[in-house]
C-alpha positions in Angstrom: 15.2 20.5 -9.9 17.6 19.5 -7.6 16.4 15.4 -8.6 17.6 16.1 -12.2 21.7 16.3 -10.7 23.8 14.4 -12.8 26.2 12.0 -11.5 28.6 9.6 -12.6 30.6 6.5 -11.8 33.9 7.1 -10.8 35.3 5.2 -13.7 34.2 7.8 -15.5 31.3 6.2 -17.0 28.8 8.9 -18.4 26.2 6.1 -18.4 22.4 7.3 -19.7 20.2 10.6 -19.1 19.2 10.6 -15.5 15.4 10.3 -16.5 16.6 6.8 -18.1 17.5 5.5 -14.8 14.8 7.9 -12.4 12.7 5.0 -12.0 13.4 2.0 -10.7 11.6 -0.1 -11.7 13.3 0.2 -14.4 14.9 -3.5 -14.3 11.5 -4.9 -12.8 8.9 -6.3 -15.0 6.1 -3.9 -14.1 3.4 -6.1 -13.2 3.8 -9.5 -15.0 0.1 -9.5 -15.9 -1.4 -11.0 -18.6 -4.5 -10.6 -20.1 -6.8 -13.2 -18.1 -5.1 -12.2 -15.0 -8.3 -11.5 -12.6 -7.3 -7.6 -11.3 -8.8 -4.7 -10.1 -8.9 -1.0 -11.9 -6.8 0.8 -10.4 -7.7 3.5 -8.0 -8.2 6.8 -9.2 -6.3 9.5 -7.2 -8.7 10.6 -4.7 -8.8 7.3 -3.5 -5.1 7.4 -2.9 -3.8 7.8 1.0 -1.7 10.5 1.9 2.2 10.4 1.5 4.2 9.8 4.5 7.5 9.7 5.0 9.3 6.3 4.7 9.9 5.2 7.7 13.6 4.9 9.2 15.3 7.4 6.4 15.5 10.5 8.4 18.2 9.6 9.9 20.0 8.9 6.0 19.1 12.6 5.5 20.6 13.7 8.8 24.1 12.1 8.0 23.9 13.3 4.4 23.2 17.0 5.6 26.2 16.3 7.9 28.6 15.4 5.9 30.2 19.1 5.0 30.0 18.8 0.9 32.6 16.0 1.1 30.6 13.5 -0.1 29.2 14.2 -3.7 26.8 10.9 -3.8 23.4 11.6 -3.3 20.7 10.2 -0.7 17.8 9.0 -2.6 15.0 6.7 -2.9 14.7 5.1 -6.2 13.0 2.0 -6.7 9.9 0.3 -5.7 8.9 -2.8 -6.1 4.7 -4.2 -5.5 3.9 -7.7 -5.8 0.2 -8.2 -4.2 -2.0 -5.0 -2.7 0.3 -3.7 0.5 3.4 -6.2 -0.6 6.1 -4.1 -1.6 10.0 -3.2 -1.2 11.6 -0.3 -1.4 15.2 0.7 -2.3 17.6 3.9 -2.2 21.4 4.6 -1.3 23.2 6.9 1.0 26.4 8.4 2.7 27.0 7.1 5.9 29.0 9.3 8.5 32.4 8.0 7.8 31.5 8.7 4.2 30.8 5.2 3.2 27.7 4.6 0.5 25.6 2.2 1.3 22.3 0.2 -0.2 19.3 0.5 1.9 16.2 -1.5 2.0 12.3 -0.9 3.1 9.4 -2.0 2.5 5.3 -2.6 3.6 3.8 -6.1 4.7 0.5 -6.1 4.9 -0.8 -2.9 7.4 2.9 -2.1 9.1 6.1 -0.1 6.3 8.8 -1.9 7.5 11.9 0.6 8.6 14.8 1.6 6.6 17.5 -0.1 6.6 20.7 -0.8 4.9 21.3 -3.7 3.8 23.3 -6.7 6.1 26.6 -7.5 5.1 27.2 -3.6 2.7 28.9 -1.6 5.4 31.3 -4.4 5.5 31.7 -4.3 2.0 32.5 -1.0 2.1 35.2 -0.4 4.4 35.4 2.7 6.7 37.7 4.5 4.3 36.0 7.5 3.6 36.5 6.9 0.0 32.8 8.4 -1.1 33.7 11.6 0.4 36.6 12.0 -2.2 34.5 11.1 -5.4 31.2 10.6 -7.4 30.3 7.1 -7.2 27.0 6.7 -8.5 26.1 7.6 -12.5 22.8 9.7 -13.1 20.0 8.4 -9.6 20.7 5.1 -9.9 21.6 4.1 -6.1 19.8 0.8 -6.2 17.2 -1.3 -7.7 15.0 -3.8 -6.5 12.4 -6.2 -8.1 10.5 -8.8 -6.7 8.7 -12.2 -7.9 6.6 -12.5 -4.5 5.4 -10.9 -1.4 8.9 -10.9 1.0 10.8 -12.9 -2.0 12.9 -9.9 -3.8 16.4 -8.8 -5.0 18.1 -6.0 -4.8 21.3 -4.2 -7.1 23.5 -1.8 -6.0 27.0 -0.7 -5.7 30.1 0.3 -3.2 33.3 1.8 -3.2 35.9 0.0 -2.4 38.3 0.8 0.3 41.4 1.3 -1.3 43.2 4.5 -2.9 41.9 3.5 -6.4 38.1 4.4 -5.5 37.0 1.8 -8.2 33.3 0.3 -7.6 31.7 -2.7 -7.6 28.3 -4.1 -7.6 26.3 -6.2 -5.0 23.4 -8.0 -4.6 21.4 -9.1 -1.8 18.2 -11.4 -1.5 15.3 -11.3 0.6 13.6 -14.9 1.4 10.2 -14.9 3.0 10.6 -11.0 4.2 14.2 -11.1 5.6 17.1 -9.6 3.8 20.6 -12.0 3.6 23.7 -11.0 3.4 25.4 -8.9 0.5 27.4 -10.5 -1.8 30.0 -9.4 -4.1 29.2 -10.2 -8.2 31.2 -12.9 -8.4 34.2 -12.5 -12.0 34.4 -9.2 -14.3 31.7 -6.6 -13.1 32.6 -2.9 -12.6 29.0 -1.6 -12.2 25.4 -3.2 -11.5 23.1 -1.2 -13.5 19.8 -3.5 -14.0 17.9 -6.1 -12.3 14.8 -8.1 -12.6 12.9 -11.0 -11.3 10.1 -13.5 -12.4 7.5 -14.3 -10.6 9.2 -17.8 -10.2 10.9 -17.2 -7.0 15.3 -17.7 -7.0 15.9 -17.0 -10.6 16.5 -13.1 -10.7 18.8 -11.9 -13.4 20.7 -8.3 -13.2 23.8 -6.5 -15.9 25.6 -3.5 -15.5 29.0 -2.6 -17.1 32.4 -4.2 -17.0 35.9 -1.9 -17.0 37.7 -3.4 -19.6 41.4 -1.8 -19.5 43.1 1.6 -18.3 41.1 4.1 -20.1 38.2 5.7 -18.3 34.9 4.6 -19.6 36.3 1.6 -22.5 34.6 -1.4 -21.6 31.6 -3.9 -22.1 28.1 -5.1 -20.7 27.6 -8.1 -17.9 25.0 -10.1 -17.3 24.6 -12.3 -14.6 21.7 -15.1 -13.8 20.1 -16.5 -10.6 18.9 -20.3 -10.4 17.5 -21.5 -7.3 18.4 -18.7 -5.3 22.3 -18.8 -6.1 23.7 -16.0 -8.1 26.2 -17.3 -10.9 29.1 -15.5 -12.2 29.0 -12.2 -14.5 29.0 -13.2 -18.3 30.5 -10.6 -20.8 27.8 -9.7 -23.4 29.9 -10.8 -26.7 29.4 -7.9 -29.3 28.7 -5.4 -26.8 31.1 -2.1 -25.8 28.9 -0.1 -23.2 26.4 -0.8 -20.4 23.7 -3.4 -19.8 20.8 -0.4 -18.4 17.7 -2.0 -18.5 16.1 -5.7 -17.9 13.2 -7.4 -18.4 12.7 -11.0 -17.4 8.9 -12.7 -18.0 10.2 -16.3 -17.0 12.6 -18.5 -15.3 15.5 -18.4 -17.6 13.9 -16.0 -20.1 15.1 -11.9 -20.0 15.3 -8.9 -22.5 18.0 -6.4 -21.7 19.4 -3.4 -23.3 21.9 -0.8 -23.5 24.0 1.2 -25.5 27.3 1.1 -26.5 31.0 2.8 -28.0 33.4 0.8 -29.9 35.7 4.0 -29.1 35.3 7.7 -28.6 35.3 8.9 -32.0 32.6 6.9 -32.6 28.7 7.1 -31.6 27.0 5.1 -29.1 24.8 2.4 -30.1 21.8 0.9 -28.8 22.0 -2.9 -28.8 19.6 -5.5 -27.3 20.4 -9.1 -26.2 18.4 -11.9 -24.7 18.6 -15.0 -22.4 16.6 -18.1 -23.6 16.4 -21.4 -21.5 18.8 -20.0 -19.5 21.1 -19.0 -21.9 22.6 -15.3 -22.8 23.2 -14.7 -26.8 25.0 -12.3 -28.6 24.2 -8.0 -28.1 22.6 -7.2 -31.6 21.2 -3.7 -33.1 17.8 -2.7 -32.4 15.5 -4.0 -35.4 15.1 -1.0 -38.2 16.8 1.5 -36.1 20.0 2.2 -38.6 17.6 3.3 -40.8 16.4 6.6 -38.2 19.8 7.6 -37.3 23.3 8.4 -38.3 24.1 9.2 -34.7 24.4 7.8 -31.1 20.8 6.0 -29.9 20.7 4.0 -26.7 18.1 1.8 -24.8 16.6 3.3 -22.4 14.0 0.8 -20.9 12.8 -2.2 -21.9 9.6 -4.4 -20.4 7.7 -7.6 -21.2 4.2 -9.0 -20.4 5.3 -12.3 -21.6 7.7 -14.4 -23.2 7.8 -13.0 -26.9 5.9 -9.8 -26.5 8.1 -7.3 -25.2 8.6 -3.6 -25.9 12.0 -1.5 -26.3 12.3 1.9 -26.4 15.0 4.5 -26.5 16.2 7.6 -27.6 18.6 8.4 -30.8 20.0 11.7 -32.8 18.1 11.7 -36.1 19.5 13.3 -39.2 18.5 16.8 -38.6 20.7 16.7 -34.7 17.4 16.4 -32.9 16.8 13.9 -29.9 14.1 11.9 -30.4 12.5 9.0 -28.8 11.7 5.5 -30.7 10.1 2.3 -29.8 10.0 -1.1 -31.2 8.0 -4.4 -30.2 8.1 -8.3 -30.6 4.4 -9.9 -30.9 4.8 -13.5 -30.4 8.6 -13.9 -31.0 8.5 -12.1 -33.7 10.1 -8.2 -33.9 8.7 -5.4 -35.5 11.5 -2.4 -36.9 11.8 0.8 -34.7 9.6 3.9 -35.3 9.7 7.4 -34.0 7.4 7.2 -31.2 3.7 8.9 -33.1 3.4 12.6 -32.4 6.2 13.3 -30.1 8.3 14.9 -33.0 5.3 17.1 -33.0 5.5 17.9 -29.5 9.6 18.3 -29.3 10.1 21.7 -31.0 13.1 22.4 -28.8 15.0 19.1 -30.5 15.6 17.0 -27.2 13.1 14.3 -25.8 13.7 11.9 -23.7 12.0 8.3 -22.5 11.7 7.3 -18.9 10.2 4.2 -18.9 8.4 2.0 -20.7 5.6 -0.7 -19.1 3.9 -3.2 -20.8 1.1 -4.7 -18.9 -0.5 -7.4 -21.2 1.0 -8.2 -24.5 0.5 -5.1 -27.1 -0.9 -3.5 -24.1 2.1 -0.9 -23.2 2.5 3.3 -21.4 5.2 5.0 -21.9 6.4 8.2 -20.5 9.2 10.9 -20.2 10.1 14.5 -21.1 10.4 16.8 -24.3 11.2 20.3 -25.1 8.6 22.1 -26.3 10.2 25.8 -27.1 13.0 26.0 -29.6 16.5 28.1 -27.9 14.8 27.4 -24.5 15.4 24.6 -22.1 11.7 24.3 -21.1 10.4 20.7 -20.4 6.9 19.4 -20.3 6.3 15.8 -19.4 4.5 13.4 -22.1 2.8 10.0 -22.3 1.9 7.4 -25.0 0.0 4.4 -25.0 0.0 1.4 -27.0 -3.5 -0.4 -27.2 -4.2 -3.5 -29.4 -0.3 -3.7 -30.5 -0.7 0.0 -32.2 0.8 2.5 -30.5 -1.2 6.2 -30.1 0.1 9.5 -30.6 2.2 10.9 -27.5 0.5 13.6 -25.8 1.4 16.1 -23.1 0.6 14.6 -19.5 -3.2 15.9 -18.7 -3.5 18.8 -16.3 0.5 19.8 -16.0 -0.1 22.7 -17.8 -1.6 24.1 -14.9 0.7 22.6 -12.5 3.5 23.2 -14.1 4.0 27.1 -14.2 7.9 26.9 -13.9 8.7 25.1 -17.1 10.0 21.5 -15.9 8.0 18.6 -16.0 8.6 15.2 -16.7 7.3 12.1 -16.1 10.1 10.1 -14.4 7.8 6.0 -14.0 5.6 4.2 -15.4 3.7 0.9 -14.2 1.1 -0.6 -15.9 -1.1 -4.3 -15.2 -3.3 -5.4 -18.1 -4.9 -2.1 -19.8 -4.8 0.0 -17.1 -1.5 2.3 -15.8 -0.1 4.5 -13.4 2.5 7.3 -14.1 4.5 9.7 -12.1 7.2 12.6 -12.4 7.8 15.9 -11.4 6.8 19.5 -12.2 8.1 23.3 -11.3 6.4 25.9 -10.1 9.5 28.5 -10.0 13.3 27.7 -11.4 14.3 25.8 -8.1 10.8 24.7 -6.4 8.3 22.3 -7.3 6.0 18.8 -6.6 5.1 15.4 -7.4 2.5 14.4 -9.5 0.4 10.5 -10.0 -1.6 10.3 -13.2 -3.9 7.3 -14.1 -4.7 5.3 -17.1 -7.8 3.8 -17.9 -8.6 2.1 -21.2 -6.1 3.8 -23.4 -6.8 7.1 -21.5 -5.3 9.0 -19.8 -6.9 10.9 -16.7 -5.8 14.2 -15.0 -2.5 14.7 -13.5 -2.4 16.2 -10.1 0.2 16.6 -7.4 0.4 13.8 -5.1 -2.1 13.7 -2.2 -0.5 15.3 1.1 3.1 15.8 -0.4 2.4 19.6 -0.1 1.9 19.1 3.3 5.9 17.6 3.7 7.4 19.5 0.8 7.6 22.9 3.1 11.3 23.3 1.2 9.6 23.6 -2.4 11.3 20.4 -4.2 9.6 17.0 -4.6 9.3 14.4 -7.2 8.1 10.9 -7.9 10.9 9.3 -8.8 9.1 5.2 -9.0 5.9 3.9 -9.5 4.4 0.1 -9.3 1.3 -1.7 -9.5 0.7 -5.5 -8.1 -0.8 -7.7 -10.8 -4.2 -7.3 -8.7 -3.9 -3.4 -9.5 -2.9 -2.3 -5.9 0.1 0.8 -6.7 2.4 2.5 -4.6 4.8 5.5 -5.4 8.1 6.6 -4.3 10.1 10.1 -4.4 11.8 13.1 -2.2 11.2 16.4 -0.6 12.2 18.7 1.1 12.1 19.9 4.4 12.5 23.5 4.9 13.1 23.8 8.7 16.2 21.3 8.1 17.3 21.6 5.0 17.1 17.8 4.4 15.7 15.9 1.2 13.5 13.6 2.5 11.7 10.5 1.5 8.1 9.6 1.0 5.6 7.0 0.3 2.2 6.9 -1.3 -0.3 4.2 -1.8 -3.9 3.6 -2.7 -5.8 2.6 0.4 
């Protein structure tokens, strides 16, 4: 699928498996609900409205169509962001004509999507060098991220070349205040790559990480984590203990985050998931997941991360257990407290070709958590089918192939790609083949532990007259109001386009 292109920064950092970072919400806390939280079930697909394309990104995919195979950084929408029922921003990158990436924003108030745009200040940022023509920027789909505490109060992460022969990147951020986007600004101290962001509902105190460059050598260098109070962005904080990425962020409070990551003391040895957290406003050390030493003798990372609530969080990731397989584990904290990382039930099962994967994981009240992604299922055959899990009452359920895909999915790659969940009740959605190089978007619902029928989303088939879509974000409102994000692709062009969906 042409979604599933691997990429990289151009300091060489091989960051996560593109399904780690498909999603954007991955560094928003999807839906800060708790249980108590009045909300409404959410819709089940029929009620959905058609997809449409997002308005004012046509002209992204004209210039990226345009631009000769010089420029090897994708045009993509990745992240969505839904704070009340028809509140949300969008985010998504793209290659300018003088070759330039840029950060763009969108996003729906009330009845009217708000058009594309890219976001003030970046294009000055990024010069008019042409340096994105000459190399890959951006690691796996991560072009930006945005999360959101309000309706019109958001954040958004991203990152730019710079304009001079060395082609290094850096990260910006940029703020919207009562629906209008400010400036961009650079990360103020030590901060190669933004990677992660997420913000509370307590409006100005945002936090986001990536990865810091430490010296000469292509990918040797450390996590960053940088806070917002009061709507000012601090200065990027080294993670002590930590020697690879910040990826994921989680942040139920003011002052209060989970984040994790992987990372590589040096080459000859394996990468590392670690976790660290901010408490009254204050980041500690990175530290090993809980009871994960004792699953694997190889690399493990942290893939996502989410919590419903200070003290009740879920992590999960993926690590090479003893036999050379990938598999996927998760591990929660209940009340402060943290549990020690399991396989995740019954996907072991499922994974007879030895390599799963997590997308995302959602947690929408505490001990209330989906989670979704990809495994092989045939052994000597790179054949994917997409899987989900649920955790209800703190236990988590056996993993289970997403409902309906084995119908859709006829040409042997499906995934789920992210999942948002409020209280009990989740959405999920991914991507499925019907031949090697063509396929759709699918939505699946959640309702009391269950999980309902996929099917491909409403009036995508309608845009998708190239063959090639996907879902690549999902999120719900705390009321239970969801929208979706993802591309296609238009055959009369040749263009990847960009769609919306949302229940009515």
């Amino acid at each position: 699928m042409a979604l599933m292109r691997s990429r990289r920064l151009a300091v060489g950092l091989a960051l996560v498996p593109c399904t780690a970072l498909a999603v954007s919400g991955f560094g928003q806390v999807a839906g800060h609900s708790k249980v108590g939280v009045r909300t409404r079930a959410i819709a089940p697909l029929s009620d959905w409205a058609r997809a449409r394309q997002v308005p004012g990104t046509e002209v992204f995919s004209r210039q990226d169509m345009g631009n000769d195979g010089k420029a090897l950084v994708p045009t993509a929408i990745t992240s969505v962001a839904c704070t009340a029922a028809r509140e949300c921003a969008v985010s998504g990158g793209h290659v300018d004509g003088g070759f330039n990436f840029l950060v763009f924003v969108a996003g729906r108030h009330g009845a009217k999507w708000i058009s594309a745009k890219n976001v003030p200040g970046d294009a000055a940022l990024a010069g008019h060098g042409g340096a994105a023509g000459s190399s890959e920027m951006i690691s796996s789909p991560f072009l930006s991220q945005v999360s959101c505490s309000s309706p019109g109060n958001c954040a958004v992460a991203g990152n730019y070349q710079v304009p001079d022969p060395s082609e290094d990147t850096s990260p910006l951020l940029s703020n919207e205040q009562a629906g209008v986007w400010g400036q961009a600004q650079k990360i103020k101290g030590n901060a190669t790559a933004v990677l992660a962001i997420s913000c509370p509902p307590a409006v100005g105190d945002c936090a986001a990480g990536g990865f810091t460059q430490s010296g000469p050598v292509t990918g040797q260098g450390g996590a960053f984590v940088v806070s917002e109070k009061g709507g000012v962005w601090g200065q990027a904080q080294q993670v002590p203990g930590s020697a690879g990425p910040v990826t994921t962020m989680s942040c139920p409070a003011a002052g209060t985050c989970l984040a994790g990551g992987r990372g590589q003391a040096s080459f000859t040895t394996p990468f590392t998931a670690f976790i660290v957290t901010e408490q009254n406003g204050q980041w500690g050390h990175a530290r090993p997941v809980p009871g994960l030493s004792r699953l694997t003798s190889g690399h493990s990372l942290v893939d996502s991360v989410s919590c419903a609530g200070t003290g009740d969080c879920a992590v999960g990731g993926t690590l090479t257990d003893r036999s050379g397989h990938v598999q996927v584990f998760v591990v929660d904290e209940h009340h402060g407290v943290w549990g020690r990382a399991r396989l995740m039930p019954g996907l072991a099962a499922l994974n007879l070709g030895g390599h799963s994967a997590l997308a995302q994981i959602s947690c929408g009240a505490a001990g209330f958590c989906s989670a979704g992604g990809w495994y092989r299922n045939l052994k000597g055959r790179v054949r994917q089918q997409a899987w989900l899990a649920s955790e209800v009452g703190g236990q988590w359920r056996r993993a289970e192939k997403v409902p309906g895909t084995t119908a859709l999915n006829t040409g042997g790659n499906a995934g789920v790609s992210s999942v948002s969940c409020i209280a009990a009740r989740c959405v999920a959605g991914g991507w499925y083949a019907v031949a090697p190089f063509a396929g759709s978007g699918f939505l699946v619902v959640e309702r009391h532990g269950s999980w309902r029928k996929a099917a491909q989303v409403r009036g995508l088939a309608a845009l998708n007259t190239g063959g090639n879509a996907a879902v690549t974000s999902a999120s719900c409102a705390r009321s239970g109001w969801c929208a979706a994000v993802g591309e296609y692709t238009d055959r009369s062009s040749g263009e990847t386009r960009m769609f919306v969906a949302s229940e009515r």
